[in-house]
Short mmCIF file of the C-alpha atoms (twelve columns), coordinates in Angstrom:
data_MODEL
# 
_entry.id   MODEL 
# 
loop_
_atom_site.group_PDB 
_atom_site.id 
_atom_site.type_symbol 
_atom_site.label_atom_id 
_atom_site.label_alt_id 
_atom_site.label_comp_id 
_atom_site.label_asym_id 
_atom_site.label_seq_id 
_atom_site.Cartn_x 
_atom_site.Cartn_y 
_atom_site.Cartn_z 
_atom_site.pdbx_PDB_model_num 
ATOM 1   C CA . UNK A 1   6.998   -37.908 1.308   1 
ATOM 2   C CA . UNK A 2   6.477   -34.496 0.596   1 
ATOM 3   C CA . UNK A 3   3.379   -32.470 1.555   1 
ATOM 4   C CA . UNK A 4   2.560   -29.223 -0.251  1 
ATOM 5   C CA . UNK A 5   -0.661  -26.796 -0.044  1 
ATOM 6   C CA . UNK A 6   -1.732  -25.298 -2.951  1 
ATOM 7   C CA . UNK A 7   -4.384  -23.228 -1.552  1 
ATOM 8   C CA . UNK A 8   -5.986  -23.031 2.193   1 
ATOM 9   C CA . UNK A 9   -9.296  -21.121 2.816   1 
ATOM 10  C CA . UNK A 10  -12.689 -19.808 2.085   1 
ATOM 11  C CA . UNK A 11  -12.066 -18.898 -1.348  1 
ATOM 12  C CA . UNK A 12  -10.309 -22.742 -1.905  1 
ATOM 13  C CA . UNK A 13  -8.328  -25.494 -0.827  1 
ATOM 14  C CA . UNK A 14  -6.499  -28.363 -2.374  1 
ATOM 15  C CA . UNK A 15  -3.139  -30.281 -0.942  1 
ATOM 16  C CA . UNK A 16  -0.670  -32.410 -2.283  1 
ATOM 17  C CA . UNK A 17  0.830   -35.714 -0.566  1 
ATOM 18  C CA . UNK A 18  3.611   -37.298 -2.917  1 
ATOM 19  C CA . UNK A 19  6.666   -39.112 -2.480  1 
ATOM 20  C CA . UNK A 20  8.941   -40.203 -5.767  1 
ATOM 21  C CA . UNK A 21  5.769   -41.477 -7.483  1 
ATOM 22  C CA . UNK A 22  2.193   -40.377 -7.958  1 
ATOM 23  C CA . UNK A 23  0.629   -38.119 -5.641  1 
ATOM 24  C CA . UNK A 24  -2.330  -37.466 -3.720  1 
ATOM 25  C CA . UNK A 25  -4.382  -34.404 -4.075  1 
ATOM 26  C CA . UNK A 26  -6.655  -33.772 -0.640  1 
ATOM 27  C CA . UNK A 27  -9.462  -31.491 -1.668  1 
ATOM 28  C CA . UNK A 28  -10.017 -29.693 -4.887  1 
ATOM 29  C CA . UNK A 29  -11.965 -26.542 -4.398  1 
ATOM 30  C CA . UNK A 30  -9.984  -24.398 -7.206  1 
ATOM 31  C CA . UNK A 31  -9.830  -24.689 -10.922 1 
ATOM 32  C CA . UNK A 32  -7.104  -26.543 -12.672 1 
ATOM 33  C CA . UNK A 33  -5.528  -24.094 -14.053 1 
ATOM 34  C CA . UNK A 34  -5.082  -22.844 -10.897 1 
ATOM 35  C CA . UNK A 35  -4.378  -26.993 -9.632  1 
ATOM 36  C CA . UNK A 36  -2.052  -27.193 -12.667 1 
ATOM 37  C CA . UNK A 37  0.101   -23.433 -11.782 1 
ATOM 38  C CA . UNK A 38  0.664   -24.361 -8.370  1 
ATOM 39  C CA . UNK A 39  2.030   -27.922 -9.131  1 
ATOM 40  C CA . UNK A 40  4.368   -26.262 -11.756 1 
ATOM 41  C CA . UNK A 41  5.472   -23.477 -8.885  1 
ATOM 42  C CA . UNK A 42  6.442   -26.774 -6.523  1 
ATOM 43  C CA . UNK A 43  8.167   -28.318 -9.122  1 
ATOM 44  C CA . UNK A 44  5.564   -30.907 -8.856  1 
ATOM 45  C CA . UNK A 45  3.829   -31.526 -12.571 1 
ATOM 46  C CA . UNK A 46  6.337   -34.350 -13.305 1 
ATOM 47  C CA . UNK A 47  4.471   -36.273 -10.486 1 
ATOM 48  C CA . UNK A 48  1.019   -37.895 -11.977 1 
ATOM 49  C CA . UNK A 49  -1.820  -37.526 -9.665  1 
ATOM 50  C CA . UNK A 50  -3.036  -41.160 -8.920  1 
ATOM 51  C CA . UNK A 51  -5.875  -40.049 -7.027  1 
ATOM 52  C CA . UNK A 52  -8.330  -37.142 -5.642  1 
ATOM 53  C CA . UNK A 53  -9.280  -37.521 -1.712  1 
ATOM 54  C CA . UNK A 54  -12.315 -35.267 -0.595  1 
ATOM 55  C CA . UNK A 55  -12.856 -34.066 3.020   1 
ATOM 56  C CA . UNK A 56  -16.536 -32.612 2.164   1 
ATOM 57  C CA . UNK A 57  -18.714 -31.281 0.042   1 
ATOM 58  C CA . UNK A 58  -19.095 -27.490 0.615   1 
ATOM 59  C CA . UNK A 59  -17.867 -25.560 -2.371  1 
ATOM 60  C CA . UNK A 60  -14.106 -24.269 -1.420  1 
ATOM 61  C CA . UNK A 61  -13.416 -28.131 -1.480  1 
ATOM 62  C CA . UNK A 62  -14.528 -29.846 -4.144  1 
ATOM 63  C CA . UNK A 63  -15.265 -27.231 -7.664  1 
ATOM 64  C CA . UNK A 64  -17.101 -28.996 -10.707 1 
ATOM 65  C CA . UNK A 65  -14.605 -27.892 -13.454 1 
ATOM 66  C CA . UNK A 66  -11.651 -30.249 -11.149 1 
ATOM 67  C CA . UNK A 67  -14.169 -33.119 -10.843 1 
ATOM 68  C CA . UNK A 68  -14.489 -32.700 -15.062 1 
ATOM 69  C CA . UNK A 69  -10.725 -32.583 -15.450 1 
ATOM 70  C CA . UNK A 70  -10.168 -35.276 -12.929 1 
ATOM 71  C CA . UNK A 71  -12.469 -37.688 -15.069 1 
ATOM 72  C CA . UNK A 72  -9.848  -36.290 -18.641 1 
ATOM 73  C CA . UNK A 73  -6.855  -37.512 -16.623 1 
ATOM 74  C CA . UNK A 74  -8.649  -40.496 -15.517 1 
ATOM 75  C CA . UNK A 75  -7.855  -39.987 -12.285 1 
ATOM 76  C CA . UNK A 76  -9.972  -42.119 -9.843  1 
ATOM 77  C CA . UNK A 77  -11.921 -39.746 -7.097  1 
ATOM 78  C CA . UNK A 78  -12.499 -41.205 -3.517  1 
ATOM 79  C CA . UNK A 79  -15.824 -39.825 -1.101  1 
ATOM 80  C CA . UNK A 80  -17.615 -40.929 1.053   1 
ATOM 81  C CA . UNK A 81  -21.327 -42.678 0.130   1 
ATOM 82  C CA . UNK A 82  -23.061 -39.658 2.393   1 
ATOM 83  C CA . UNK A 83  -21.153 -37.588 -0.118  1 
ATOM 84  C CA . UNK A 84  -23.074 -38.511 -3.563  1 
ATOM 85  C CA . UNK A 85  -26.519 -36.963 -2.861  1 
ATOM 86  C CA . UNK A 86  -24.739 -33.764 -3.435  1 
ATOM 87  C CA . UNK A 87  -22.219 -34.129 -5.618  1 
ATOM 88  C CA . UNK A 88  -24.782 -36.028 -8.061  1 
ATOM 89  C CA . UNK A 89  -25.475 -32.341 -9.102  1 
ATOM 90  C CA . UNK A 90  -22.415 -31.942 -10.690 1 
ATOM 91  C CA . UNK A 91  -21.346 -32.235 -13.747 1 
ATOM 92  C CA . UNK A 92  -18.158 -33.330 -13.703 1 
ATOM 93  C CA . UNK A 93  -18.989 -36.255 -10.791 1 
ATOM 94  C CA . UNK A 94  -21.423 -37.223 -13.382 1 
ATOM 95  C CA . UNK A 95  -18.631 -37.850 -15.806 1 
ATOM 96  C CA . UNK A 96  -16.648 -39.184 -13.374 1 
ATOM 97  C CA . UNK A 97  -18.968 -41.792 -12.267 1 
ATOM 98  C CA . UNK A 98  -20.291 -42.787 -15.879 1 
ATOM 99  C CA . UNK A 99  -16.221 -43.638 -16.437 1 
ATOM 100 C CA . UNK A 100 -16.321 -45.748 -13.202 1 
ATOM 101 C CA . UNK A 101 -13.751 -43.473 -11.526 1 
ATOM 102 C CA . UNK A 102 -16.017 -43.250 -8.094  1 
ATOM 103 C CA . UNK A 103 -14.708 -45.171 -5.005  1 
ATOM 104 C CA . UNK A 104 -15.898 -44.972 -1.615  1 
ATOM 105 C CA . UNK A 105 -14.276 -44.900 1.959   1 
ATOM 106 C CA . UNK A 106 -15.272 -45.058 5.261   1 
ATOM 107 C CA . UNK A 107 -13.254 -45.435 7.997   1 
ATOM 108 C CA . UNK A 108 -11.553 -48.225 7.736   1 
ATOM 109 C CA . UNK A 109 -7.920  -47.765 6.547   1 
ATOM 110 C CA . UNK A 110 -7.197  -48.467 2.422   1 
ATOM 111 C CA . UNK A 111 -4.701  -48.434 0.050   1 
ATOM 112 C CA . UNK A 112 -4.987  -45.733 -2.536  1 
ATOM 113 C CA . UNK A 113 -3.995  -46.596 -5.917  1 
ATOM 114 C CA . UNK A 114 -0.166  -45.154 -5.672  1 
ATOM 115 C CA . UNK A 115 0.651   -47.935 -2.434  1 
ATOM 116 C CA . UNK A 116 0.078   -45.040 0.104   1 
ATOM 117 C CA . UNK A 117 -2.042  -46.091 2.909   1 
ATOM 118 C CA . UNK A 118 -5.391  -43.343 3.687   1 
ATOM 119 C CA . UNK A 119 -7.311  -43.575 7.167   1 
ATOM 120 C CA . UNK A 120 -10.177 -41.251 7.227   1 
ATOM 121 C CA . UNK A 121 -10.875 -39.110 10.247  1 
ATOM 122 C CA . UNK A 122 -14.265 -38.180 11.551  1 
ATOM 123 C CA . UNK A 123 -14.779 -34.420 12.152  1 
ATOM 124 C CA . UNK A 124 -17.640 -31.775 13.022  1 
ATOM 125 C CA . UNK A 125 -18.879 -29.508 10.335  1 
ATOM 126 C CA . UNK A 126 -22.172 -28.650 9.072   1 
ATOM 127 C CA . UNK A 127 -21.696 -30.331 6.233   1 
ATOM 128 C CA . UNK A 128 -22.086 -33.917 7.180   1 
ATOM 129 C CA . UNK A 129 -19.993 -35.825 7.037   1 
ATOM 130 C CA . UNK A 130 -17.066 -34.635 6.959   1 
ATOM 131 C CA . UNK A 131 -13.206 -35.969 6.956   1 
ATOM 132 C CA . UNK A 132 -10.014 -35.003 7.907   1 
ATOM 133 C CA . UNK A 133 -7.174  -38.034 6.556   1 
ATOM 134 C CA . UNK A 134 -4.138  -39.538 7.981   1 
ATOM 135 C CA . UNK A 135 -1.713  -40.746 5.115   1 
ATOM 136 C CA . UNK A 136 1.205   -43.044 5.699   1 
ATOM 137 C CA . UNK A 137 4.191   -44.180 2.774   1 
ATOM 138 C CA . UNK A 138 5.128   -47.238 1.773   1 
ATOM 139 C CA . UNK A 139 8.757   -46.946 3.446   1 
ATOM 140 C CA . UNK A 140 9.053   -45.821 7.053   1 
ATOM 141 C CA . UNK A 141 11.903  -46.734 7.661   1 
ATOM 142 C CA . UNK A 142 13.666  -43.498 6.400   1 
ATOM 143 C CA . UNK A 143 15.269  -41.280 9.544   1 
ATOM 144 C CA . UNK A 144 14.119  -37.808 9.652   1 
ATOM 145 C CA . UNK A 145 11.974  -37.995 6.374   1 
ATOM 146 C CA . UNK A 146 7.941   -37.185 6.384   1 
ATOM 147 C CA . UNK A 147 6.408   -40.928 6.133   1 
ATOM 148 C CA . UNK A 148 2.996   -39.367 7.763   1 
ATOM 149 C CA . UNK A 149 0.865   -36.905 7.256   1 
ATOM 150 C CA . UNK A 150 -2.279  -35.725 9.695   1 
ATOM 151 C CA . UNK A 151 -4.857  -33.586 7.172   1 
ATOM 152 C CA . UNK A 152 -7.581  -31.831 9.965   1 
ATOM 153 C CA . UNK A 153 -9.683  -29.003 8.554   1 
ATOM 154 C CA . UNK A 154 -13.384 -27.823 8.823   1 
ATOM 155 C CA . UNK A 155 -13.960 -28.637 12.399  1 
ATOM 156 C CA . UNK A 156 -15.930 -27.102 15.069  1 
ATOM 157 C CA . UNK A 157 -14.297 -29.520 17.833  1 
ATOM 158 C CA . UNK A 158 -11.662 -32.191 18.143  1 
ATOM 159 C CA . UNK A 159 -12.279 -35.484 20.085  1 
ATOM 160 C CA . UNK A 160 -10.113 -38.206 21.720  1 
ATOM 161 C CA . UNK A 161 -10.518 -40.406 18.494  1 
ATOM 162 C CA . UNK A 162 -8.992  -37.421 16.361  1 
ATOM 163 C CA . UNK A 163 -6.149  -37.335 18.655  1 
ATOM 164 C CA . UNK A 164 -5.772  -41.052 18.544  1 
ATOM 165 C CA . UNK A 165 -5.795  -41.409 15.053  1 
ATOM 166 C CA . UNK A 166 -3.100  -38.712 14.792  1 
ATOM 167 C CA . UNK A 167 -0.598  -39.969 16.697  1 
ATOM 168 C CA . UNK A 168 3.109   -40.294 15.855  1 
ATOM 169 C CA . UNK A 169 2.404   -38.161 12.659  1 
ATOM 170 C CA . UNK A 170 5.248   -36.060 11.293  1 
ATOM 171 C CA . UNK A 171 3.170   -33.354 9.483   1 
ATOM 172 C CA . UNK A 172 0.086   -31.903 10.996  1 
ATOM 173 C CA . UNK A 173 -1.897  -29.979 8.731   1 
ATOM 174 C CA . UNK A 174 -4.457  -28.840 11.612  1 
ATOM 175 C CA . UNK A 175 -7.490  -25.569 11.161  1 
ATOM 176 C CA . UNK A 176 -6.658  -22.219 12.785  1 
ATOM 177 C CA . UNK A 177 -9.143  -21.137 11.263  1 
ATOM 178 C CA . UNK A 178 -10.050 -17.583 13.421  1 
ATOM 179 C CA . UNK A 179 -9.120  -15.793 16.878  1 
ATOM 180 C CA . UNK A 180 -11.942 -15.803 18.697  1 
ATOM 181 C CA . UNK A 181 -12.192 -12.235 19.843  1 
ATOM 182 C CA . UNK A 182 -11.795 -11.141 16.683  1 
ATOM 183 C CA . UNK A 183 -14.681 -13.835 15.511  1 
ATOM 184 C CA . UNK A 184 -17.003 -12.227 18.034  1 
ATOM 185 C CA . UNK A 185 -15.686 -8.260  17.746  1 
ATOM 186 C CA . UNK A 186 -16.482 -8.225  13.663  1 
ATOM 187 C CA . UNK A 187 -18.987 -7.154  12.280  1 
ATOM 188 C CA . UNK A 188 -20.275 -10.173 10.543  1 
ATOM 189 C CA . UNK A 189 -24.287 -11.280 11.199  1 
ATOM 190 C CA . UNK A 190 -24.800 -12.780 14.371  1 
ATOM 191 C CA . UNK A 191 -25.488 -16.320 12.418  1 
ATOM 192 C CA . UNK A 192 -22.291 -16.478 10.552  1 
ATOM 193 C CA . UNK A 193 -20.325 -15.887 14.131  1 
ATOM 194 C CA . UNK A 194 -22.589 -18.226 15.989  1 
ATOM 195 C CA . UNK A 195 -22.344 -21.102 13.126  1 
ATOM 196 C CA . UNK A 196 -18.198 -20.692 12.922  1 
ATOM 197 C CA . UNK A 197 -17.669 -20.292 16.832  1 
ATOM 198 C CA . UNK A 198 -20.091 -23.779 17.284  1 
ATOM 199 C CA . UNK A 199 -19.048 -27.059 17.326  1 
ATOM 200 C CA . UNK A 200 -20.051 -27.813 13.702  1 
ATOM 201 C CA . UNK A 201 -17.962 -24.864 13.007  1 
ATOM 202 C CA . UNK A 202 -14.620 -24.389 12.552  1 
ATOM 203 C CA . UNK A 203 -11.593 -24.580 14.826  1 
ATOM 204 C CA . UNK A 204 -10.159 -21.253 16.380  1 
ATOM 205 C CA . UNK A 205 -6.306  -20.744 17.220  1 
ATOM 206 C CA . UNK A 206 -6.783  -21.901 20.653  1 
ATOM 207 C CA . UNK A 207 -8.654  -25.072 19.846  1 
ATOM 208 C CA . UNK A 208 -5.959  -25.738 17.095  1 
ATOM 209 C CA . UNK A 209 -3.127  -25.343 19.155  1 
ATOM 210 C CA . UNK A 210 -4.663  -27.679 22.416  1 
ATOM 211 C CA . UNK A 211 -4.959  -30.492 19.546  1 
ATOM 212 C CA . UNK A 212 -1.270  -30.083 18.832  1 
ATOM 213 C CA . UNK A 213 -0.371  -30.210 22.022  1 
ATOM 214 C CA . UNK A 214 -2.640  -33.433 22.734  1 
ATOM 215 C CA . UNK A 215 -1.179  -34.928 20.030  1 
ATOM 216 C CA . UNK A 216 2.481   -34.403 20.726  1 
ATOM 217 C CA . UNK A 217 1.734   -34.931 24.745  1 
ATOM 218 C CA . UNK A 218 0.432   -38.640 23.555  1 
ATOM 219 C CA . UNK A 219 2.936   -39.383 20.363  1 
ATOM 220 C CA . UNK A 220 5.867   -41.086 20.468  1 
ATOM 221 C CA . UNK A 221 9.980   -39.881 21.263  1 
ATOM 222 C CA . UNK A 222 10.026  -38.819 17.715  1 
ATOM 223 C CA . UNK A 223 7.132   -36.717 17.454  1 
ATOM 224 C CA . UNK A 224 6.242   -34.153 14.690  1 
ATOM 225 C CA . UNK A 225 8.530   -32.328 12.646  1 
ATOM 226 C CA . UNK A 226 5.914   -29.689 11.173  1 
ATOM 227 C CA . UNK A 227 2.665   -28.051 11.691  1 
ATOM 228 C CA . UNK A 228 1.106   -26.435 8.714   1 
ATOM 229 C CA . UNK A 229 -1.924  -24.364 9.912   1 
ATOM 230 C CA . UNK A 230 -4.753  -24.118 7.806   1 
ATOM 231 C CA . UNK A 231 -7.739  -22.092 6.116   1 
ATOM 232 C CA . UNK A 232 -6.814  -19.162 8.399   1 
ATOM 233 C CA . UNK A 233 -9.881  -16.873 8.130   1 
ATOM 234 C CA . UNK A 234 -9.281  -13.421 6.098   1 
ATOM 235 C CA . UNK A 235 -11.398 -11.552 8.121   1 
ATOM 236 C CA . UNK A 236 -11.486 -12.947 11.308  1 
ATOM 237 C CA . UNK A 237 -7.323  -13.669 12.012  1 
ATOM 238 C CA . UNK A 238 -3.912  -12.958 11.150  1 
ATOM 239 C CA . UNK A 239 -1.166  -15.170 10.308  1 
ATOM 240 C CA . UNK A 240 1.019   -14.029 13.410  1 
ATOM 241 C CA . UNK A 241 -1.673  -14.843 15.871  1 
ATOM 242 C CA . UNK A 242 -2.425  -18.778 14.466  1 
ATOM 243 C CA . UNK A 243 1.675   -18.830 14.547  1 
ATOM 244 C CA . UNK A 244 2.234   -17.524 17.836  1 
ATOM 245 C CA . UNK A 245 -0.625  -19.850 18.746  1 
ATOM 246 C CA . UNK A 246 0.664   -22.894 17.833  1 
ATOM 247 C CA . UNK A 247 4.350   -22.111 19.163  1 
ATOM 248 C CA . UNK A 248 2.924   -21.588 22.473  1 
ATOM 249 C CA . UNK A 249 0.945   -25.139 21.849  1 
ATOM 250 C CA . UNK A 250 4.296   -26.840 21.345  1 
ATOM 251 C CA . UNK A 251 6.728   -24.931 24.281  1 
ATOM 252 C CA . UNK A 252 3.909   -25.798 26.445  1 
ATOM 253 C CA . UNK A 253 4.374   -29.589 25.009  1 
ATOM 254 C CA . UNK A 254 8.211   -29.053 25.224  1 
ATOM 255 C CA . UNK A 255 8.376   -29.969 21.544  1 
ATOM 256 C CA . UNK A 256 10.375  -28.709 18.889  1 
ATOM 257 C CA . UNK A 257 8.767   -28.548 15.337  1 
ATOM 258 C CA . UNK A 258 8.246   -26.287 12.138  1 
ATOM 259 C CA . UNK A 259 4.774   -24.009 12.332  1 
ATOM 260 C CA . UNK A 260 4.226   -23.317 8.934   1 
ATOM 261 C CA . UNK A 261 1.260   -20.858 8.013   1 
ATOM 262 C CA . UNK A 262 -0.911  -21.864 4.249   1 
ATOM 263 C CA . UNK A 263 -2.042  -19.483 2.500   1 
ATOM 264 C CA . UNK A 264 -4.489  -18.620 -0.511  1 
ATOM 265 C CA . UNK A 265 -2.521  -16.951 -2.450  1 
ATOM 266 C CA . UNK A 266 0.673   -19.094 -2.587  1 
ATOM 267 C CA . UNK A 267 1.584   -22.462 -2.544  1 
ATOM 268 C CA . UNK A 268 4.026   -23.960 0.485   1 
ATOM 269 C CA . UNK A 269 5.879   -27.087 1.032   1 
ATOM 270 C CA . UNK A 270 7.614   -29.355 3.896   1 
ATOM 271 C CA . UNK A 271 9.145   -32.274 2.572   1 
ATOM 272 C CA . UNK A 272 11.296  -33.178 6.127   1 
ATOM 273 C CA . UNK A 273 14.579  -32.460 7.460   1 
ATOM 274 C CA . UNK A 274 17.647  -32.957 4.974   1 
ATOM 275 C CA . UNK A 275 20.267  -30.590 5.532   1 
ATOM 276 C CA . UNK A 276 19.612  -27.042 6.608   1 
ATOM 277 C CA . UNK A 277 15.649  -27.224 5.977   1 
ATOM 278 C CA . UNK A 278 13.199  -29.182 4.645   1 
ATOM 279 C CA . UNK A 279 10.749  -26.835 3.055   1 
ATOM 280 C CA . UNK A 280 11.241  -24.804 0.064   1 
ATOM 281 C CA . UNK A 281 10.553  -21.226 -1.283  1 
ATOM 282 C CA . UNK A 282 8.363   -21.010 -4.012  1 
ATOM 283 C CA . UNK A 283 7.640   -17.990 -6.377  1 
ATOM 284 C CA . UNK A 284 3.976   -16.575 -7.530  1 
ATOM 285 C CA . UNK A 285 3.625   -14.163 -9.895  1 
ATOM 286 C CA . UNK A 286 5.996   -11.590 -9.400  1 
ATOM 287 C CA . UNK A 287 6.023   -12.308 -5.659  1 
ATOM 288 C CA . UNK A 288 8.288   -14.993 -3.615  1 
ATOM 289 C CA . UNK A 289 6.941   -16.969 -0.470  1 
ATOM 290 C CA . UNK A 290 9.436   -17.888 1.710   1 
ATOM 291 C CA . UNK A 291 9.395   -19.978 4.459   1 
ATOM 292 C CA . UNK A 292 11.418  -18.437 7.422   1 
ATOM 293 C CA . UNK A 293 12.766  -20.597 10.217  1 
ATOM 294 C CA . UNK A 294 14.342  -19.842 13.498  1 
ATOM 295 C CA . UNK A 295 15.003  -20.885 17.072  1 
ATOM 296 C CA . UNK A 296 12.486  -19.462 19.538  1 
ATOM 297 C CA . UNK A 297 13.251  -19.740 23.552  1 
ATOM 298 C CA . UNK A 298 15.966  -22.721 22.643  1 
ATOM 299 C CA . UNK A 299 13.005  -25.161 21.876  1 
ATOM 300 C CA . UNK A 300 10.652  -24.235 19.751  1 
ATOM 301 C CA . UNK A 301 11.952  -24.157 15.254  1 
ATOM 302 C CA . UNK A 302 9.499   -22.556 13.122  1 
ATOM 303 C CA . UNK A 303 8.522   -20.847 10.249  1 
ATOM 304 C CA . UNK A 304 6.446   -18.948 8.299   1 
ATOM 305 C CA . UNK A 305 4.971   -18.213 4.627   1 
ATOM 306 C CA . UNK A 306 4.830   -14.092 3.719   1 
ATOM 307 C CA . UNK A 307 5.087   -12.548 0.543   1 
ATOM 308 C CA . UNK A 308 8.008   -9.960  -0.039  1 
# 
């Protein structure tokens, strides 16, 4: 398995799960032309989508144009039933439901159309309800390969069930979504700070790196190979505080693993150790992303996504 981010924050977010046959695409809160550019920059287009998981309903998630081109590629869409009052005002869910394309989850685990098995997560936003995903391949039995990914974003809190049902993942795409001092130094209305710092809101460096650390303190031996932090606030953080963040989250775990910061502007990918690494560089526009790894303290490899 291979798990890529096409874009991560306010202005959009989609993600890719694939593995040598039809993907998975988690979220899609940008265009597709935007959907199909990234793909091409991963090297990804050859893989089909087989189908479209949404977290939640708020706009940088889940954009009306996708939903229509979703229903041209007749590719089937999964939400939850709480989800339809709103999306019934779209367009393209309209089309998408005349064509039958519509399934619903709820927390029990399911088998999504390309064999992969899906287990949605229960989180805390204020747009109820929302979903984080834990996605798991047909093989496991491959050594040092990704065979499951932990999706957690939009969150004002994590619980005991979200560390439980993250367990033993190799990929953890978690929220860092703001530093808090920053959060409550800018000079944003006193709402917007009070609804992100809440626990509807969304998770803050901190928060995101005590649920890595929960969840490698409780996994098993083999434990995660990467953490890709997510929808990192523009305003409001800094890549280099969410990454030093989590690498303090995992030396106080005594773990070793990747930290790999998403961006909105480029696409990333971790696709497990083979050789010397297991992500890849990728090139947008006339500027190349490259993820960066090293050694830090003797324990703790990671990386991180900047432009040149």
């Amino acid at each position: 398995m291979r798990f890529s981010v096409l874009a991560s924050g306010s202005r959009g977010n989609a993600a890719l799960v694939r593995s040598d046959g039809p993907a998975l695409l988690i979220d899609l809160g940008v265009s597709p032309r935007l959907l199909e550019s990234r793909r091409g920059e991963l090297g990804a287009s050859g893989h089909p989508i087989a189908a479209a998981l949404l977290t939640h309903t708020h706009s940088d998630h889940v954009d009306d144009a996708a939903l229509r081109w979703l229903g041209q590629q007749s590719i089937v869409f999964y939400c939850h039933e709480a989800h339809r009052s709103k999306l019934s005002r779209l367009t393209g869910f309209q089309e998408l439901d005349a064509k039958g394309l519509v399934r619903h989850y709820d927390q029990r685990p399911w088998l999504a159309p390309n064999g992969m098995q899906v287990e949605a997560i229960p989180l805390s936003h204020d747009d109820h309800p929302t979903f984080g995903f834990r996605i798991e391949a047909r093989n496991r039995q491959a050594v040092r390969k990704v065979r499951s990914v932990g999706y957690v974003a939009d969150t004002g809190i994590w619980t005991e069930q979200t560390v439980e049902a993250l367990l033993d993942v190799d990929v953890l795409g978690v929220e860092f979504n703001h530093d808090v001092g920053l959060q409550q130094n800018s000079t944003r209305p006193a709402f917007l700070i009070g609804r992100v710092l809440g626990r509807r809101g969304h998770l803050s460096n901190d928060q995101g790196g005590e649920l890595i650390e929960a969840v490698v303190e409780r996994s098993g031996r083999r434990g995660l190979q990467a953490v890709v932090l997510l929808h990192l606030s523009q305003d409001c953080n800094h890549p280099e505080l969410a990454r030093s963040a989590a690498v303090a989250a995992l030396r106080r775990a005594g773990h070793r693993a990747k930290v790999l910061v998403a961006t909105q502007d480029a696409p990333l990918e971790y696709g497990g150790v083979s050789g010397q690494a297991g992500s890849r560089a990728v090139r947008s526009g006339a500027r190349t992303a490259r993820v960066v790894s090293q050694v830090v303290a003797g324990r703790v490899d990671h990386g991180r996504l900047f432009p040149e």
